[in-house]
Legacy VTK file of the C-alpha trace (Angstrom):
# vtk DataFile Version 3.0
C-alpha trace
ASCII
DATASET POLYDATA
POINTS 152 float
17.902 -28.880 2.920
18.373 -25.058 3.944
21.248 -23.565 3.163
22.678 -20.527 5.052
24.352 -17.418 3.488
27.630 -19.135 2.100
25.190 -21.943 0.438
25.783 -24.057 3.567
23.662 -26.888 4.561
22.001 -25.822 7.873
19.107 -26.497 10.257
16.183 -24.080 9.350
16.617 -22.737 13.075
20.072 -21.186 12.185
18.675 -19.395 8.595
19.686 -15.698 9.193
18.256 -13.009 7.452
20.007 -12.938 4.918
19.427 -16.891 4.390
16.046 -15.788 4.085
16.492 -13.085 1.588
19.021 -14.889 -1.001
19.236 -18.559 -0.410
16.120 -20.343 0.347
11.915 -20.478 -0.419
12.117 -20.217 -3.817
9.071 -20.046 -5.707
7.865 -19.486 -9.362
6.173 -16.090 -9.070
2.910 -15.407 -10.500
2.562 -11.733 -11.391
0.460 -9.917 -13.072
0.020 -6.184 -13.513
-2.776 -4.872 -15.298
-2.585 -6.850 -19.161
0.910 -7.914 -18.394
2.367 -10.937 -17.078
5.594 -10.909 -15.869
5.547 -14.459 -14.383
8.102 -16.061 -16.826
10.528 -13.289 -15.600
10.635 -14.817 -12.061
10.456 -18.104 -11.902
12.864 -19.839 -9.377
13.186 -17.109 -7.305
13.837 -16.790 -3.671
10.377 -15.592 -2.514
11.519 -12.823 -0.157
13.586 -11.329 -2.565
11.236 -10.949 -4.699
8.869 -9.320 -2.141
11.411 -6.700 -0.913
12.144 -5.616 -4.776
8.732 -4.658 -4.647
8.487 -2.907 -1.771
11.770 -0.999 -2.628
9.925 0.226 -6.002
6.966 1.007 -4.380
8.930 3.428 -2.040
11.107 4.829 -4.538
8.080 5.294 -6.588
6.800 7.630 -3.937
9.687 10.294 -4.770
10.586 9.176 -7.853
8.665 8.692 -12.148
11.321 5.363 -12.130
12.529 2.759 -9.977
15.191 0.013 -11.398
15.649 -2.539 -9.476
17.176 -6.216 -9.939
16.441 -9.956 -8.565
19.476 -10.214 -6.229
20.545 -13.766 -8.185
19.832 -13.103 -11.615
20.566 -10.347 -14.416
17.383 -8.459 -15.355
15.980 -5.188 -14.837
12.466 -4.397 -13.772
11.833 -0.858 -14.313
8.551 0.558 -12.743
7.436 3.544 -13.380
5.077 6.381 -12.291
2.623 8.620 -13.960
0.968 10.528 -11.543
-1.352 7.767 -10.119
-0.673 5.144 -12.483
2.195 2.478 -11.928
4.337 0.678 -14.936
6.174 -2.221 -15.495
8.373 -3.347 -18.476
10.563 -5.894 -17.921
14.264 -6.318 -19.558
16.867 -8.482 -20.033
20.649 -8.801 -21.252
21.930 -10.798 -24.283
25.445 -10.534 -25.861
23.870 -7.788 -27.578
22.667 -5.791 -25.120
19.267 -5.492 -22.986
16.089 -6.302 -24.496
12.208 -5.873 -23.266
10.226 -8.437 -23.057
7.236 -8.367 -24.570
5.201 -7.777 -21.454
3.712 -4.503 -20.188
1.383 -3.240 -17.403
-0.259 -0.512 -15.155
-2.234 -0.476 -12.543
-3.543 2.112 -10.518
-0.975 3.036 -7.578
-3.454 2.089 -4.332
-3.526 -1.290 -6.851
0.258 -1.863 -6.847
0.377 -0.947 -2.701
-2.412 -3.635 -1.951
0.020 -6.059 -4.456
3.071 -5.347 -2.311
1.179 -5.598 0.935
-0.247 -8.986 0.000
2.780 -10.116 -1.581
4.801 -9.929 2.121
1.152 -11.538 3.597
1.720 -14.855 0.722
5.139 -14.977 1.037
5.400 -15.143 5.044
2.159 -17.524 4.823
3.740 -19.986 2.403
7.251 -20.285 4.368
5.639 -20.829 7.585
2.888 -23.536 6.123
6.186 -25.611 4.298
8.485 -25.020 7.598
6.243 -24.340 10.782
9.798 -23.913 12.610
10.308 -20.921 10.602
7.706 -19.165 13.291
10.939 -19.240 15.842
12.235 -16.880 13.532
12.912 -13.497 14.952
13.377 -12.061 11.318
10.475 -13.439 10.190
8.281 -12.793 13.609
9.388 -9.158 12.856
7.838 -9.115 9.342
4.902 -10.622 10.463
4.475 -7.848 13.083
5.643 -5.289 11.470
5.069 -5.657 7.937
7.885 -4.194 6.019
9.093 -1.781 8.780
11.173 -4.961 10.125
13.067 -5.376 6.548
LINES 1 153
152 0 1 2 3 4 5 6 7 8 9 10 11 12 13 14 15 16 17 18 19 20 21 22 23 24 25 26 27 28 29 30 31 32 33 34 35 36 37 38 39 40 41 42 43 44 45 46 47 48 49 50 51 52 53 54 55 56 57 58 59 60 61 62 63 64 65 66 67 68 69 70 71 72 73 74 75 76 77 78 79 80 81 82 83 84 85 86 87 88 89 90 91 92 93 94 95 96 97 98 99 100 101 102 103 104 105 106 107 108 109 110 111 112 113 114 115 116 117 118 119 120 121 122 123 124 125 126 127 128 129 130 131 132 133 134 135 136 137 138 139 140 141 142 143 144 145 146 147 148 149 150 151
């Protein structure tokens, strides 16, 4: 059953954007950059979330040598990072103690990591729409299909 933004059982027709985003699609992610696997780091995630913290690094990344960003419903970092044409990830994590990496690491070239994000929005639209064809009325959605991540 869908749920909209307050966690409210609702017909998929009625998901706003934000249902989208936080509250619905959730997925165990399968990611892997370069010899690291970050996959146990995002399991049960809502897909689109997951999608857009990508695409947020990959544009702070243009300006920036590090982008933190967090899953919107879980603690968590996932710093990337840049060196010149080569893109980083190290996940962390908090404990009583304080935050911790995980044992994971990769890099990939940067043109690597773009054709990741790209894709990633491709999967992610592809899989909602195959599990809910209804979710093709969506004008959020219909946007992001269009426009790619111009419509986020």
């Amino acid at each position: 059953m869908p749920l909209d933004a307050f966690r409210e059982p609702t017909v998929v027709e009625e998901l706003t954007q934000a249902a989208f985003i936080w509250e619905n699609f959730k997925v165990d992610v399968s990611l892997r950059i370069g010899n690291g696997d970050f996959s146990n780091a995002a399991t049960s995630v809502c897909v689109l979330d997951f999608v857009l913290m990508l695409q947020a690094a990959r544009v702070t990344l243009r300006e920036s040598r590090l982008a933190v960003f967090e899953l919107s419903d879980r603690q968590g970092e996932w710093p990337f990072t840049r060196d010149k044409e080569l893109i980083g990830l190290r996940t962390q994590y908090a404990t009583r103690k304080g935050w911790h990496f995980r044992p994971a690491e990769g890099h990939c070239r940067a043109g690597e990591f773009d054709s990741l994000v790209e894709q990633s929005l491709r999967d992610a639209l592809a899989l909602i729409f195959s599990r809910q064809p209804v979710t093709r009325q969506s004008p959020y959605l219909q946007a992001l299909a269009s426009n790619g991540f111009d419509a986020a």
